[in-house]
C-alpha positions in Angstrom: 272.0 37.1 239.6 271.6 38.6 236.5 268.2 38.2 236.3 267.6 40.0 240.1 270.1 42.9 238.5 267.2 43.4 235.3 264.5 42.7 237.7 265.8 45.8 240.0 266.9 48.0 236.8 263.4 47.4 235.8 261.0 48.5 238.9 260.6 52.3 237.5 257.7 54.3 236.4 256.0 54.2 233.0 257.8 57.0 231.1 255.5 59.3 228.8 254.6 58.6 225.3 257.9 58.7 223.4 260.0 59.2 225.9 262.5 56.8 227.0 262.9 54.9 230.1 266.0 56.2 232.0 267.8 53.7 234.1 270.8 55.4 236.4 274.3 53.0 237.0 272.8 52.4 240.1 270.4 50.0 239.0 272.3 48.8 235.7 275.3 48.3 237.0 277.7 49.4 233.4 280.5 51.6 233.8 282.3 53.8 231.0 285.5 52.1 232.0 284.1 48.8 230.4 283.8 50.2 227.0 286.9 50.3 224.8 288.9 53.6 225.0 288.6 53.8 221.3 284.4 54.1 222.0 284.7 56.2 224.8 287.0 58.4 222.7 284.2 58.8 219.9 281.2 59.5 222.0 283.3 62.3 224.4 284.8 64.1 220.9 280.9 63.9 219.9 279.2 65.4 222.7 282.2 68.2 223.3 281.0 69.2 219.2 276.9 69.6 220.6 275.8 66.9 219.2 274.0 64.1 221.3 276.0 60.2 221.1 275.4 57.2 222.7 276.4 53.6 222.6 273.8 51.8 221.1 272.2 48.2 220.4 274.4 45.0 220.9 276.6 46.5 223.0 274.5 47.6 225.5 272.3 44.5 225.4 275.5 42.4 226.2 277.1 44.5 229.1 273.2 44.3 230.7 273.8 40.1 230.2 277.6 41.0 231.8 278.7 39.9 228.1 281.8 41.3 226.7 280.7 42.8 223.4 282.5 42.0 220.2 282.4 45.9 219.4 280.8 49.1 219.8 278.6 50.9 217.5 277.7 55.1 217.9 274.8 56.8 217.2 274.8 60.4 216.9 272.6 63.4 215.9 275.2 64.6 213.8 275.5 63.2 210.3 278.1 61.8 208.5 280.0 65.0 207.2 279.9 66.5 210.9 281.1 63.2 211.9 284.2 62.7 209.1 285.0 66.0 210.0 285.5 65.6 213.7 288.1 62.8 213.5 290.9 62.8 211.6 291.2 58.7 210.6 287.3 58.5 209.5 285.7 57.6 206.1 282.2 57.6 205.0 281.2 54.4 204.0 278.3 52.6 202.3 275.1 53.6 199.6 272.3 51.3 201.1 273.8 53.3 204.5 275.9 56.1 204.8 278.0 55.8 208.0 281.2 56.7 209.4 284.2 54.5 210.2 286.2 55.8 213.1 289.3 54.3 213.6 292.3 54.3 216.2 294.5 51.9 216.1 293.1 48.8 215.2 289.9 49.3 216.8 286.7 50.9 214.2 284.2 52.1 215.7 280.8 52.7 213.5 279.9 55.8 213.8 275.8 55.9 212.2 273.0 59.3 212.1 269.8 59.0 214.1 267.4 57.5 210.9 263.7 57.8 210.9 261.0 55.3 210.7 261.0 53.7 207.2 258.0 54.1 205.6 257.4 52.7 201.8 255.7 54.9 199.4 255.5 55.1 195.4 257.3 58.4 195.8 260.6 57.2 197.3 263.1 59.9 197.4 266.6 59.9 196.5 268.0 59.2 199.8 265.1 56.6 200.2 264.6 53.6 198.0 262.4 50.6 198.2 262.0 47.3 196.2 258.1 48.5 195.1 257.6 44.4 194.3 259.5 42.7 197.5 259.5 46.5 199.8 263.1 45.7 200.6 264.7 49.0 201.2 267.5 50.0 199.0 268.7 52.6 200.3 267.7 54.6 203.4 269.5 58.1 204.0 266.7 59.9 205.7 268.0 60.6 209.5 265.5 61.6 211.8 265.2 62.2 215.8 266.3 59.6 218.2 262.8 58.3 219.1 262.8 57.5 215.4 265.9 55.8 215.0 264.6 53.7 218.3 261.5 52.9 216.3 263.3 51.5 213.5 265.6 48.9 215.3 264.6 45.6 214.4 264.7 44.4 218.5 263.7 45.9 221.2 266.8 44.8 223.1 268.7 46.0 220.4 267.0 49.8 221.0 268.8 50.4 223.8 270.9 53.7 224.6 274.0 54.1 226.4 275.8 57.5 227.5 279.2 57.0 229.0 279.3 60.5 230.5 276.3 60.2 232.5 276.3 56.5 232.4 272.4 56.0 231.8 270.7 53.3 229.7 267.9 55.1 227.2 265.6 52.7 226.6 262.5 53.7 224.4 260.3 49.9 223.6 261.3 48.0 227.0 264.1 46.3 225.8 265.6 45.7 229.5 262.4 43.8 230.0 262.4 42.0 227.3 265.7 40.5 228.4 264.7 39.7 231.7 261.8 38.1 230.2 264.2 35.8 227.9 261.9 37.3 225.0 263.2 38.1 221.4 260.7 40.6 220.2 260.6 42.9 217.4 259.6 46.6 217.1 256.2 46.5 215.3 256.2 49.4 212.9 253.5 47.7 210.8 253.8 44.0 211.6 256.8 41.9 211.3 256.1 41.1 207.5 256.6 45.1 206.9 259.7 44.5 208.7 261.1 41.2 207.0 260.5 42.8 203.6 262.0 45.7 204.3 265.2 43.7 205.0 264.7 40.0 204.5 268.4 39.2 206.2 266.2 40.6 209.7 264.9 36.6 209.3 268.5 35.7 210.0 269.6 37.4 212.5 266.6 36.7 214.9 267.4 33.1 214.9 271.3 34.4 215.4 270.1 36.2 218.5 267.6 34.0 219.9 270.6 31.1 219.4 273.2 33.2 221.2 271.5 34.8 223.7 269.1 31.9 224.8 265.9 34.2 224.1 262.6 32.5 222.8 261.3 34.1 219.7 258.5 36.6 220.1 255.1 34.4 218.6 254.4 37.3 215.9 258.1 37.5 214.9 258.2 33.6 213.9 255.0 33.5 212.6 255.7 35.1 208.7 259.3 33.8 208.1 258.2 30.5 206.4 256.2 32.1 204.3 258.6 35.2 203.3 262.2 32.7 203.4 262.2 33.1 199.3 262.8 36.7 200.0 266.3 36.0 200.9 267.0 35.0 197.3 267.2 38.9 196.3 270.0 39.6 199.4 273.3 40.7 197.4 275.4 37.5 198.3 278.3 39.5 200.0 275.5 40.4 202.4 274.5 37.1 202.9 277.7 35.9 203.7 278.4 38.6 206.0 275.3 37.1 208.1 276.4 33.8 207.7 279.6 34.1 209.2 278.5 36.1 212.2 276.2 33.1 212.3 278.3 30.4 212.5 281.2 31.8 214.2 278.7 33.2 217.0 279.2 29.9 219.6 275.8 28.6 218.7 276.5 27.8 215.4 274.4 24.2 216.0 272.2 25.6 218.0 271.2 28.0 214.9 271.6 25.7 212.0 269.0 23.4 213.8 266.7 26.7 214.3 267.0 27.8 210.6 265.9 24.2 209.4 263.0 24.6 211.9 261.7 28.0 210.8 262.7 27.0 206.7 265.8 29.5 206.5 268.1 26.6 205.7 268.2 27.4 201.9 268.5 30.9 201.9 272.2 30.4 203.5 274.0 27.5 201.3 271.8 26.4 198.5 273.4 22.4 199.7 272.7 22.3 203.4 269.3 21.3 203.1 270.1 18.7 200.5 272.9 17.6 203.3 270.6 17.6 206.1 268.3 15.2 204.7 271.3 12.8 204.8 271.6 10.9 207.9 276.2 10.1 207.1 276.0 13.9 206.0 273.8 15.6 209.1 275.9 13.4 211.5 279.0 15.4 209.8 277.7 18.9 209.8 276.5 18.7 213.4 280.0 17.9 214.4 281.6 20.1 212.4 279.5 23.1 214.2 279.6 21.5 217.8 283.1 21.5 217.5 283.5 25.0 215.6 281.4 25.9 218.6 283.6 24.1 221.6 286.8 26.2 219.9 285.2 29.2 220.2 284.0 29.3 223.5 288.1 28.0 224.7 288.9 31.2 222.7 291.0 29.3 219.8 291.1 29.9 216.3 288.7 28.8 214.2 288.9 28.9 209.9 286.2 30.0 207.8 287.9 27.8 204.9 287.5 24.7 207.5 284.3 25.1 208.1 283.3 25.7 204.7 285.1 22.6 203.8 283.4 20.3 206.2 279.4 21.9 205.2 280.2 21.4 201.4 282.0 17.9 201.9 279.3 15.8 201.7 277.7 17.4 198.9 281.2 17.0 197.1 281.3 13.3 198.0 278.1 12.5 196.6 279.1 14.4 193.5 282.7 12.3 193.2 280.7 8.9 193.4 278.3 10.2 190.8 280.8 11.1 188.3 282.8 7.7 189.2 279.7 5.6 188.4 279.8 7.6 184.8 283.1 6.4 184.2 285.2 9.2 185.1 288.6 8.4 186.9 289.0 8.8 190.6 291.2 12.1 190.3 289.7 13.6 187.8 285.8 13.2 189.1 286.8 14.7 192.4 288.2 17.6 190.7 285.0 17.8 188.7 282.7 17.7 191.9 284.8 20.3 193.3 284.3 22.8 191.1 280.5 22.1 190.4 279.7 22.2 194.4 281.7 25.7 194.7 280.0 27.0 191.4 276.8 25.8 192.9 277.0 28.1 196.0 278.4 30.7 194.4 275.1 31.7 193.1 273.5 32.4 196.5 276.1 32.7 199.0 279.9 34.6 198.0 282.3 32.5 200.1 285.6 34.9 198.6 287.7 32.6 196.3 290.8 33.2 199.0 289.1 30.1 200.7 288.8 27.6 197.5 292.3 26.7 197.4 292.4 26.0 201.2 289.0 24.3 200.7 290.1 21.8 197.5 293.8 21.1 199.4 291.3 19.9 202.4 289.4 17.6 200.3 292.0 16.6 198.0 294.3 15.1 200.5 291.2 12.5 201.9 291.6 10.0 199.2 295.2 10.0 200.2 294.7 9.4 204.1 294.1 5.9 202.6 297.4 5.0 200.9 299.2 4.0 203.6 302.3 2.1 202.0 305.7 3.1 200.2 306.6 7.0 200.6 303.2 8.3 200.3 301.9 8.8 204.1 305.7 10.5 204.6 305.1 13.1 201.6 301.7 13.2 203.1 302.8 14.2 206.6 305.3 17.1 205.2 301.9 18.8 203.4 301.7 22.3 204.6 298.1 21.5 205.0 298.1 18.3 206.5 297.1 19.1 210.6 293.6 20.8 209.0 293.1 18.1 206.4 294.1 15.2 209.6 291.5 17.0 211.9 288.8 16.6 208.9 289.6 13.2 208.6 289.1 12.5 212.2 285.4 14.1 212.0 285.1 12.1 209.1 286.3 8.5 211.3 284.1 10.2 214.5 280.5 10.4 211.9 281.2 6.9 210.9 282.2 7.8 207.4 285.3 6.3 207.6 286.5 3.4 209.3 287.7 4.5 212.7 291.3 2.1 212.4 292.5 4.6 209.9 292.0 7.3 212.1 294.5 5.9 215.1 296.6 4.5 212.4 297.6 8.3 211.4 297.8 9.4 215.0 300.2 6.4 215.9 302.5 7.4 212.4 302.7 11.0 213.8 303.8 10.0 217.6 306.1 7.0 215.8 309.8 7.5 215.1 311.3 7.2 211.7 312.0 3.1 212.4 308.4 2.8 213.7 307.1 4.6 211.0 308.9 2.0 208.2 307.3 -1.0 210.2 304.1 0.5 210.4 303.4 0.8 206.3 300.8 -1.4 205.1 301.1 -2.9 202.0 299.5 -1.3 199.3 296.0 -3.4 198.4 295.9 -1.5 195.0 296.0 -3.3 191.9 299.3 -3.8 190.9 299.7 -1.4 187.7 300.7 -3.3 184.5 304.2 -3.1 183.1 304.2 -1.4 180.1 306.3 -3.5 177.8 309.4 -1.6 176.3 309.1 -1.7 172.3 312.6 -2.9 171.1 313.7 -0.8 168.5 313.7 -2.2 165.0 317.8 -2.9 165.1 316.9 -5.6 167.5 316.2 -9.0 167.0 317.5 -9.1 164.0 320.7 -11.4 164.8 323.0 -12.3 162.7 321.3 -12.5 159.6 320.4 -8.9 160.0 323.9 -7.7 160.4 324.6 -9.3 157.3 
């Protein structure tokens, strides 16, 4: 169906040189009503002021797949100041960018300036800055015409142009075919290893896409990412985990893990996951983890970053505990030690915000515990605040083979059993018995009767 709506959209005459193709809502099929009011708002306030505004890149490529976008971005001819000043809750945002948050309610809509073609040179200007050594653009405030700011877009479906007023589709590098083609191809300014160095997170994100959207990467888009992966390494981290988590909390989390690994990505997103990978308990694990991060999201439930985090890192944290056990460091104590090496370990490349550690250590913490099944422990254990995430963890941990699968149903039968049940189901504690500590008699005694006298 969809593919006989592109197929229609896309029987129309060549347009000149520069000029986009023009496709009217009778062939696209995308009404204004199926943007958010908050969008709609932006782009009508825009055009009233004289300047041009459409809805632009993702948004427009997922109404065309009849996708409900996650949000709307703007692009306009006027820049940021015109913009701030036409909306009363804006603010300018960003160095690398300057754009415009527009908010109503709890909506934002990014507002951003038609940009021109980047182009490195020895003379970058102050609104233009470039790595001269890598060519990764630092900062890029030169705006430009709209046929430039198509040109600069990283994918062609992603330089696609939506007015709500007329309700047209602008499209200037045959993005629409592209999509009916299933093909994820970038805008050549250059080739694509101008592109990546420009901005090595552009690696990323076509493996995001091509994951989500089912679209097989363009032959001369794959073709220098092996080779330029180390560029990641110079990607603030904040950035990087922005990218990550639109990543892995896209659906195709598993899909795209498998698809970094293939194209050599893996270590630019956590400096373990390719050390975990290689481990056949641990990829087991992480696989799970993601299919079912992914199941949740597509039934619309909530998902937790800390969670996730928790179950990626976890093997890497095992492997760490038993190390530190084998050099004579106390149970307790070594998985606190592994903890806090793993996280510090990360930390270096990718900025998961320390508002998920404590979640994260309470997570892997309570496993050792899951195992002490006698006396009051499994009762103080069920009253933890935490103990439904760290219980699900433990049941991936039963489902990879990790741990033996009779613990598992033990702890779903002591949650379903009333408090009699649950006294005849405790298991007798197999620990050593821990030695009585003989009491010291204080020097009064023992000395009888001779010492009285």
């Amino acid at each position: 169906m969809i593919r006989k709506l592109i197929s229609r959209v896309f029987q129309k005459k060549s347009p000149k040189k520069g000029e986009p193709r023009i496709f009217k809502l009778k062939s696209h099929g995308i009404t204004a009503n199926q943007l958010t009011p908050c969008a709609l708002k932006t782009v009508k306030t825009l055009q009233q002021a004289g300047f041009k505004a459409f809805v632009v890149g993702g948004a427009v490529r997922d109404l065309l797949l009849r996708r409900k976008p996650k949000d709307f971005d703007v692009a306009t001819d006027a820049d940021p100041d015109e913009v701030r000043h036409l909306f009363r809750r804006s603010r300018i945002i960003g160095r690398r960018f300057r754009i415009v948050h527009v908010m109503c309610g709890p909506e934002t809509i990014e507002v951003s300036t038609f940009r021109t073609v980047a182009v490195s040179t020895n003379n970058d200007s102050d609104d233009r800055q470039t790595d001269q050594e890598s060519g990764r653009i630092l900062r890029d405030n030169v705006f430009g015409s709209q046929v430039e700011d198509a040109m600069r877009r990283d994918f062609t479906i992603n330089a696609l142009y939506y007015d709500p007023v007329s309700q047209e589709i602008w499209d200037y590098h045959n993005g629409v075919a592209d999509l009916k083609a299933g093909v994820l191809r970038m805008r050549i300014i250059g080739d694509p290893a101008q592109r990546y160095r420009e901005d090595p997170v552009r690696m990323l994100r076509a493996v995001r896409f091509a994951a989500k959207l089912g679209l097989k990467l363009d032959p001369a888009a794959i073709r220098p990412i092996r080779e330029l992966a180390e560029l990641l390494e110079d990607v603030p981290a904040a950035r990087l985990f922005d990218e990550m988590l639109k990543l892995l909390f896209s659906g195709h989390a598993a899909k795209s893990i498998l698809l970094l690994r293939k194209k050599g990505l893996h270590h630019g997103l956590l400096p373990t996951l390719d050390v975990i990978m290689e481990q056949p308990m641990g990829e087991r694990f992480v696989m799970l983890a993601l299919a079912k991060t992914d199941q949740r999201i597509g039934e619309g439930k909530p998902v937790s970053p800390a969670y996730l985090f928790a179950a990626l890192l976890w093997h890497e944290v095992l492997a760490a505990w038993r190390q530190y056990q084998t050099e004579g460091e106390k149970p307790v104590p070594a998985l606190h030690l592994a903890m806090d090496v793993v996280l510090a370990a990360q930390s270096e490349k990718l900025a998961i915000p320390h508002r998920y550690d404590a979640v994260m250590k309470e997570i892997w913490t309570m496993q050792p515990r899951f195992l002490q099944r006698a006396g009051q422990r499994p009762f103080r254990l069920l009253e933890h605040p935490r103990f439904r995430a760290a219980f699900d963890f433990l049941m991936m941990r039963c489902e990879s083979g990790e741990v033996d699968a009779e613990v598992g149903r033990w702890w779903e039968d002591f949650q379903d059993a009333g408090e009699h049940e649950r006294g005849q189901m405790l298991i007798k504690d197999e620990a050593p018995a821990a030695k009585k500590r003989r009491r010291r008699k204080p020097k009064s005694e023992g000395l009888g009767v001779r010492g009285e006298e």
